[in-house]
C-alpha positions as CSV (number, residue, x, y, z in Angstrom):
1,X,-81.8,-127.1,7.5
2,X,-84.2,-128.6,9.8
3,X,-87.8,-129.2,10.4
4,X,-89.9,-125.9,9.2
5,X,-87.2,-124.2,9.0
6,X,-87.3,-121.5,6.9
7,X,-83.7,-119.3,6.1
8,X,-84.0,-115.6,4.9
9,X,-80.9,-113.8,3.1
10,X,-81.1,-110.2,2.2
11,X,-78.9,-109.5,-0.9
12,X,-78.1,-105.9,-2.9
13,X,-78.7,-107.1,-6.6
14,X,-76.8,-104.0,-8.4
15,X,-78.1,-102.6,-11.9
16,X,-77.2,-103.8,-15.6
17,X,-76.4,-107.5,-14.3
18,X,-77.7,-110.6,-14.9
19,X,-77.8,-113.2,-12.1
20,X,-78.2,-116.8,-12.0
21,X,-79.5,-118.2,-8.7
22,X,-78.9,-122.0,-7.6
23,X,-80.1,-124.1,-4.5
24,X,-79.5,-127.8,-3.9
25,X,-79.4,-130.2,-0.7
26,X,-78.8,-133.1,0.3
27,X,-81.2,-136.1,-1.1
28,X,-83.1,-136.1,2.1
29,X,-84.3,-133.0,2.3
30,X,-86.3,-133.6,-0.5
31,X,-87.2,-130.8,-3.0
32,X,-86.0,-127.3,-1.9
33,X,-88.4,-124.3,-2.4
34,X,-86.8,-120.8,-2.9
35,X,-88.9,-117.4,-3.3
36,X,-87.5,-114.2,-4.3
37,X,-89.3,-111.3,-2.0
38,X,-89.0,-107.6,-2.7
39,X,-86.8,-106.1,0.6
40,X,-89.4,-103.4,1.4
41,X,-92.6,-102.8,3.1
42,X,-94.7,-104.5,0.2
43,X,-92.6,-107.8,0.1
44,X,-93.6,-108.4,-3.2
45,X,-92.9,-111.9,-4.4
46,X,-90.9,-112.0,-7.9
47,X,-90.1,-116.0,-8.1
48,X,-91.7,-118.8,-6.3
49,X,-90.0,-122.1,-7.6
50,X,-92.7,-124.1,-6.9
51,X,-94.6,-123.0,-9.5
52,X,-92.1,-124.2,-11.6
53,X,-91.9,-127.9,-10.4
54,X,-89.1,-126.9,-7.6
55,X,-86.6,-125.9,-10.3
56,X,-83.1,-125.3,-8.8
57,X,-82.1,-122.8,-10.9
58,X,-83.4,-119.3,-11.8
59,X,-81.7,-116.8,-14.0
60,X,-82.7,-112.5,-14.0
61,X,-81.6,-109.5,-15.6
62,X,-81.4,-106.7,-13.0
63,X,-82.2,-103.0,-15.1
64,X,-81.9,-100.9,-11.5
65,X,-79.7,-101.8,-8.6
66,X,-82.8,-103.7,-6.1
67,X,-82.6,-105.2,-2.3
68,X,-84.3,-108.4,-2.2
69,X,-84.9,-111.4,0.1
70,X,-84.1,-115.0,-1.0
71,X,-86.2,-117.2,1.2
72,X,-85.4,-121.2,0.8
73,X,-86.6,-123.7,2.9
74,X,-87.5,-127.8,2.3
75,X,-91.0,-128.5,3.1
76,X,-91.1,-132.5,2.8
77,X,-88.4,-132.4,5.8
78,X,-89.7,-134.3,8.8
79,X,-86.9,-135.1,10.9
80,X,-87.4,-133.5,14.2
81,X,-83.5,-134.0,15.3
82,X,-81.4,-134.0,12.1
83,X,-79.9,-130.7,10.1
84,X,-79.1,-131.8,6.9
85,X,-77.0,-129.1,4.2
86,X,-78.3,-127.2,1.8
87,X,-76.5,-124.2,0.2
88,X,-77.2,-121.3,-2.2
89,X,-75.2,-119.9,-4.7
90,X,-75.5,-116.4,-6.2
91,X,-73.6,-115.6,-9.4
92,X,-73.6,-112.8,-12.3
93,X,-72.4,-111.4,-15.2
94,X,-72.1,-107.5,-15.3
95,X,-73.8,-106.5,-19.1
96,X,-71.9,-103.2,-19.3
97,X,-70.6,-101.8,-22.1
């Protein structure tokens, strides 16, 4: 990441799944925010962790197979040279029968 930055990843969520969503950085990027968009015309927002205090974690049940946008970025990031890491993971756990 660097200064305003902001990363976009378009992801196929598929139906009867439940997925856990993590982001974390390094200390000096300070707290990373993460929305969850709708991947369509209306770019809905589902999740905005910042109104949850910046919480790195996020967990949903998926009923019908969806394309969203996960859009993180670290807004108290001021360093005009420096990239610093921060990384997204995506898990889930199918709840078929």
């Amino acid at each position: 990441m660097r200064k305003k930055q902001i990363v976009n990843i378009k992801l196929t969520l598929y139906a009867d799944r439940t997925y856990f969503f993590s982001v974390d950085g390094k200390k000096s990027l300070g707290d990373i925010h993460f929305r969850i968009f709708e991947n369509n015309e209306k770019r809905r927002i589902l999740y905005d962790n910042a109104a949850t205090n910046f919480s790195k974690t996020k967990m949903v049940y998926v009923k019908s197979t969806t394309n969203l946008i996960i859009e993180i970025s670290a807004p108290s990031y001021f360093k005009d040279r420096v990239r610093e890491c921060s990384g997204l993971l995506v898990a889930y756990k199918s709840n078929a029968e």
